[in-house]
Residue, then its C-alpha position, 0 to 999 in steps of 0.5 A: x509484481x505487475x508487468x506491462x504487457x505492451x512490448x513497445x513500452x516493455x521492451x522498444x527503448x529506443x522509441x522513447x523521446x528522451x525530451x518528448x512532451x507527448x510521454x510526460x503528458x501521457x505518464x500523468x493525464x494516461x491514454x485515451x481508452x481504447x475503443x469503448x473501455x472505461x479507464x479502468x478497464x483500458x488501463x488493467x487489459x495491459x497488465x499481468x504477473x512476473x514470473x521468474x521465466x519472463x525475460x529480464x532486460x540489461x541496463x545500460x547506462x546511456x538507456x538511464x534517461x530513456x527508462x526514466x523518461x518511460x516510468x510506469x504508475x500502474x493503477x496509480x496513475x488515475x490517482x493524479x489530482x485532488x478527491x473529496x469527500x462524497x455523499x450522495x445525499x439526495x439519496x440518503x437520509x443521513x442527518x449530516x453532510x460527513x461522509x466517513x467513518x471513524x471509530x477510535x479506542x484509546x486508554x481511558x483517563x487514570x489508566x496506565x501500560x500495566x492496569x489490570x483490567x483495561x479501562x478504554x474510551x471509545x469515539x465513532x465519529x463522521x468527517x470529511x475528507x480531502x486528499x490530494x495525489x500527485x505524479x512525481x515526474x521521472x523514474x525513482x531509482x533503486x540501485x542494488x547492484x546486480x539489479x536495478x529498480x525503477x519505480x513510479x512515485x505517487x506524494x500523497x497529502x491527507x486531510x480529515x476534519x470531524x463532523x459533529x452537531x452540538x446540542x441547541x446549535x443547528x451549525x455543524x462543527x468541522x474539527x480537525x483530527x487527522x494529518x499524514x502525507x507520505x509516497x506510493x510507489x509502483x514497481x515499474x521496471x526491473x533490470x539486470x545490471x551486470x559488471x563492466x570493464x568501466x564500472x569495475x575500474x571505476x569502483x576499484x576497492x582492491x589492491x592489485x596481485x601482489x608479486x609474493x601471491x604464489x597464485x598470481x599466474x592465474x589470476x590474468x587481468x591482474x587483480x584477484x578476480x577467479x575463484x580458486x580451488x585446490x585439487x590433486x592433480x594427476x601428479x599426485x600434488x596439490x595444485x590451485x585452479x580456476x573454475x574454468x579449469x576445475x573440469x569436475x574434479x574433486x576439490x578441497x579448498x576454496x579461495x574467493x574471488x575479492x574483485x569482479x570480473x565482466x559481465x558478473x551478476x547476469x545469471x543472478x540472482x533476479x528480484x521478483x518481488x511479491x508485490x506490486x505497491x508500497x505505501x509510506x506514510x507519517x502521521x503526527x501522533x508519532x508514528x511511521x508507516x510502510x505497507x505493502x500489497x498488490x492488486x487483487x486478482x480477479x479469479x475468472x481467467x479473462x484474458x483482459x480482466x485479470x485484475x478487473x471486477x464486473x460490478x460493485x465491491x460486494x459486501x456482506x450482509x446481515x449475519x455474514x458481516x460479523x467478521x473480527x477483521x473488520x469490526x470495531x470490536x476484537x476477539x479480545x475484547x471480548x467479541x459482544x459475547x457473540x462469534x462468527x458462528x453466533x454473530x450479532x445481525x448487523x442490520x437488524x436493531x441491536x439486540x435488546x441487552x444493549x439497551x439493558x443494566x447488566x449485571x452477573x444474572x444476564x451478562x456472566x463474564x462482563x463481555x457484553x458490559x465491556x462493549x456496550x457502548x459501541x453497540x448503543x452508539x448513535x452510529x450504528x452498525x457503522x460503529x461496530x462495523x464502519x464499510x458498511x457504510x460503504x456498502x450502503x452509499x453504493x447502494x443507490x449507485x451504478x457501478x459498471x467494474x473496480x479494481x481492489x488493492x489490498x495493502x498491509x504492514x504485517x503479511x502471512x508470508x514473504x516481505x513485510x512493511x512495517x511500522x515505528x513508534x516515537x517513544x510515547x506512542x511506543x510506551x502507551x499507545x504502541x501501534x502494531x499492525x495497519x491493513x488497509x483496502x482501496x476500491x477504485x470503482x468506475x460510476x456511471x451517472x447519466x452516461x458519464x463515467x466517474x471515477x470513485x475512491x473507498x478505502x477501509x483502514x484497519x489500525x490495531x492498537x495493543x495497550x493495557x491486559x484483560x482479567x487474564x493479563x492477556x495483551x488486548x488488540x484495540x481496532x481503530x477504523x477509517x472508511x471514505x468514500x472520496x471522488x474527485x473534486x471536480x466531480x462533486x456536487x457545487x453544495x459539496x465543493x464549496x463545503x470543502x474549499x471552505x474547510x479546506x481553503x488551499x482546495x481551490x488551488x489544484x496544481x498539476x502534476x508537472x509542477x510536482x518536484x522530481x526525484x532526482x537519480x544520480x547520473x554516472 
């Protein structure tokens, strides 16, 4: 988890305006960067990791408007408003206008969840894309007792249509293939909400003391508040005292404490979370998404740069991006016959048995048969590799830093997301791991700085057996590259608002709907 390093937002409450104009403009449109800082870099100087020595602020309730009013979006924040497909086609000489690429596997037609061997179809197509962010006013508030969590909320809306050309038509197709919309959030502010004499007698659950409890002495407000332990004292007897009076002594029962006393809860336990963000999305094919994640760190040690990087995203090139993480191809699937230390060379032509009728004399195993398609596609290496399109649309561009956020449902270690299935999906088609990486990038054309979206998802799908009834993981990939509409070429931006229509309409931030929290 993030923390901002600015005190006066950190710490300095009581200079927040709870009716002030002038924060609810800068929570949505940001600062102005400092001095000549890009956004980005102005925004990232202020940021830098929890640790569990760092100071943790009490809650107090007549502060509950303050904090919201002063909630944070982190890198979020520069996500407000409307991003569109992107392509620099004037340096391109790609035939269509379709700037992302998907490839998609499913079960082939006749197949079922226990076929031996696995039949599957397989789809790499361009489309377009909009996708629209917007700020929720006010803090999300998540209550967990001891600790308090305010979070910054980011609704998300995702639209993609396919790009395809059809045989003797010189129109495009734009079909519609994708729909989801979900939430971001940024860990804001976290803080420690111990008992008080108000919210103890508020939240009474506990009968008093009764006047038969042979212990009722000890227990002085009333109610059963201490924890008890039973010693032999220096007479030789059994006795049951506090932990005040306890003094180190040996003791042998314990009798716990059914009610709290004032100020329980402030020595801990303190949640630290081992992420910054979470992504929650639903997607109409049924099925439900949570990822969590955080910014990469950039390992440089500058002091102001800690989650910033100098130049373009670097991507592989030649033998080096034969990388099963993100190929369209998986290890069970065979791998093409190759392997990491034996890749196929991506940018060079596919090698010539793809071209080639395979049998057992030049394809012993049926490796190569059973991923031919996806090499002989009209869109390679991108069908076998979708970011290098990414790669090779930065390419022509200058890209002065970015930041890279790095998100997953299934993570090595620590908390995990997680994904559920409707029963359809569940039983053909079950969904079991998302992993998704998000650049934004600063771009400087003709000493203009823009902001530029790329993303690479990574859904892996687990259906039907291989020879050997091992499970088989089939990769569904998506890379974009969006900007913000106003950004975009005019040729471009009619394009969308005409895919698109409700484009034109671009409404702020400050018109979202809030969250609500409850007040005491």
């Amino acid at each position: 988890m993030l923390k901002r390093n600015n005190s006066e937002d950190e710490v300095n409450l009581l200079r927040v305006n709870s009716n002030s104009d002038q924060n609810r403009n800068e929570a949505f449109l940001g600062d102005a960067p400092e001095d000549n800082k890009g956004v980005l870099e102005s925004l990232m100087s202020g940021y830098s990791k929890v640790q569990i020595e760092d100071p943790i602020r009490p809650f107090y309730e007549d502060n509950l408007q303050k904090i919201v009013n002063n909630v944070d979006y982190g890198i979020l924040k520069v996500l407000q408003g409307t991003w569109v497909s992107y392509n620099n086609s004037e340096k391109s000489e790609r035939k269509l206008i379709g700037t992302g690429i998907h490839t998609t596997i499913m079960p082939s037609p006749g197949t079922n969840a226990g076929t031996i061997p696995g039949k599957y179809s397989f789809e790499c197509q361009e489309y377009i894309e909009k996708l629209t962010f917007d700020l929720v006013p006010g803090g999300v508030r998540n209550r967990g007792g001891a600790n308090e969590q305010f979070c910054g909320a980011v609704k998300y809306d995702q639209s993609i249509k396919s790009v395809t050309s059809a045989e003797g038509q010189d129109a495009l197709q734009y079909t519609p293939i994708h729909e989801e919309n979900g939430m971001y959030l940024w860990l804001s502010d976290v803080f420690n909400y111990a008992a008080t004499e108000k919210t103890i007698k508020e939240d009474r659950g506990v009968h008093a003391v009764s006047q038969d409890n042979p212990n009722k002495d000890l227990y002085k407000s009333g109610y059963q508040d201490e924890t008890l332990f039973l010693i032999i004292n220096d007479q030789g007897e059994k006795e049951y005292v506090t932990q005040e009076n306890l003094n180190g002594r040996k003791y042998y029962e314990i009798i716990a404490a059914k009610e709290l006393k004032v100020g329980a809860g402030q020595t801990g336990q303190y949640f630290i979370p081992d992420y910054s963000i979470s992504r929650s999305g639903v997607i109409p094919h049924g099925s439900t998404i949570t990822l969590l994640g955080d910014l990469v760190r950039n390992n440089l040690h500058e002091k102001d740069k800690k989650y910033l990087f100098d130049g373009p995203p670097p991507f592989p090139e030649g033998n080096a991006a034969w990388k099963y993480d993100h190929l369209s191809i998986s290890r069970t699937m065979g791998g093409a016959g190759a392997s990491e230390t034996d890749p196929i060379n991506l940018d060079k032509p596919a090698p010539d048995w793809v071209f080639e009728k395979l049998d057992d004399s030049n394809d012993p195993g049926e490796n190569k048969i059973y991923t031919q398609r996806i090499l002989a596609d009209p869109l390679y290496p991108y069908s076998v590799r979708p970011d290098l399109r990414l790669r090779d649309t930065n390419k022509e561009d200058y890209i002065k830093n970015y930041v890279l956020i790095q998100m997953s449902s299934k993570n090595k270690t620590g908390a995990q997301g997680g994904i559920l299935n409707v029963p359809f999906v569940n039983r053909f088609v079950p969904t079991v791991e998302m992993n998704m990486r998000m650049w934004l990038e600063t771009v400087v054309e003709d000493e203009k700085e823009i902001l530029q979206l790329q993303y690479e998802q990574v859904i892996f799908f687990e259906f039907d057996f291989g020879d050997d009834g091992g499970t088989t993981s089939w990769p569904h990939i998506q890379v974009n590259t969006l900007r913000k509409i106003e950004d975009v070429p005019l040729d471009q931006r009619r394009l969308i608002e005409e895919q698109f229509p409700d484009s034109k309409k671009i409404e702020s931030a400050a018109s979202a709907s809030g969250c609500p929290y409850q007040k005491e």
